[in-house]
N, C-alpha and C positions, 0 to 999 in steps of 0.2 A: 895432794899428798898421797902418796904411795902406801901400801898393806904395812912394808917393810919398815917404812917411816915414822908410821904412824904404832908399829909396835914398840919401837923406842921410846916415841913420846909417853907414852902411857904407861910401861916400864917405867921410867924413870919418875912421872906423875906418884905413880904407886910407893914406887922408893921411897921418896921424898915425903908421901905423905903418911907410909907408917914409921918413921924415923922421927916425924914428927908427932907420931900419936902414942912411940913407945919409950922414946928415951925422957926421964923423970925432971930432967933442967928446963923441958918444952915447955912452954905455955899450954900447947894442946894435949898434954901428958894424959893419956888416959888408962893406958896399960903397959906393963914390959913385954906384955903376951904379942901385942903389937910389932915385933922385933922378928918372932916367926914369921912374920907376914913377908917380911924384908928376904928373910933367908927364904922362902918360899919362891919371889921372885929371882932372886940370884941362881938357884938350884934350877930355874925354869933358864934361863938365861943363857945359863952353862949346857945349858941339853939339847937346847936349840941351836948352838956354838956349831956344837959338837957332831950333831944329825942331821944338822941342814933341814928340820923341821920345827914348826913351831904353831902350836896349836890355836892360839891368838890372831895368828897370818892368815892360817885356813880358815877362822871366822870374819875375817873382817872379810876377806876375798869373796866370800858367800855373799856377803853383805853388798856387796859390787864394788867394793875399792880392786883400784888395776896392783899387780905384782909389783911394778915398777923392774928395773934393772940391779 
């Protein structure tokens, strides 16, 4: 799996998993505060779009996953 790929997956991991730990009907309900966490990734999401940068990429790529295409 690629830098780029693998930034998806875990975006979306993240997503999924404060949506589930902020919205009040969840079983895993623990806070609304949980909901910034969501907008926190969305706003990263959007900036990496945007800049062709992403600060998540430049770690994992340290970490020695390839770029991919």
């Amino acid at each position: 799996m690629s830098s780029w790929q693998l930034v998806r997956v875990i975006a979306g991991t993240f997503i999924l998993l404060s949506l589930a730990l902020g919205i009040p009907g969840s079983p895993l309900f623990v806070s609304q505060w949980w909901l910034a966490f969501t907008g926190f990734v969305g706003i990263n999401l959007l900036q990496s779009g945007l800049t062709k940068w992403c600060l998540m990429e430049s770690i994992l790529r340290k970490l020695g996953l390839r770029s991919g295409n």
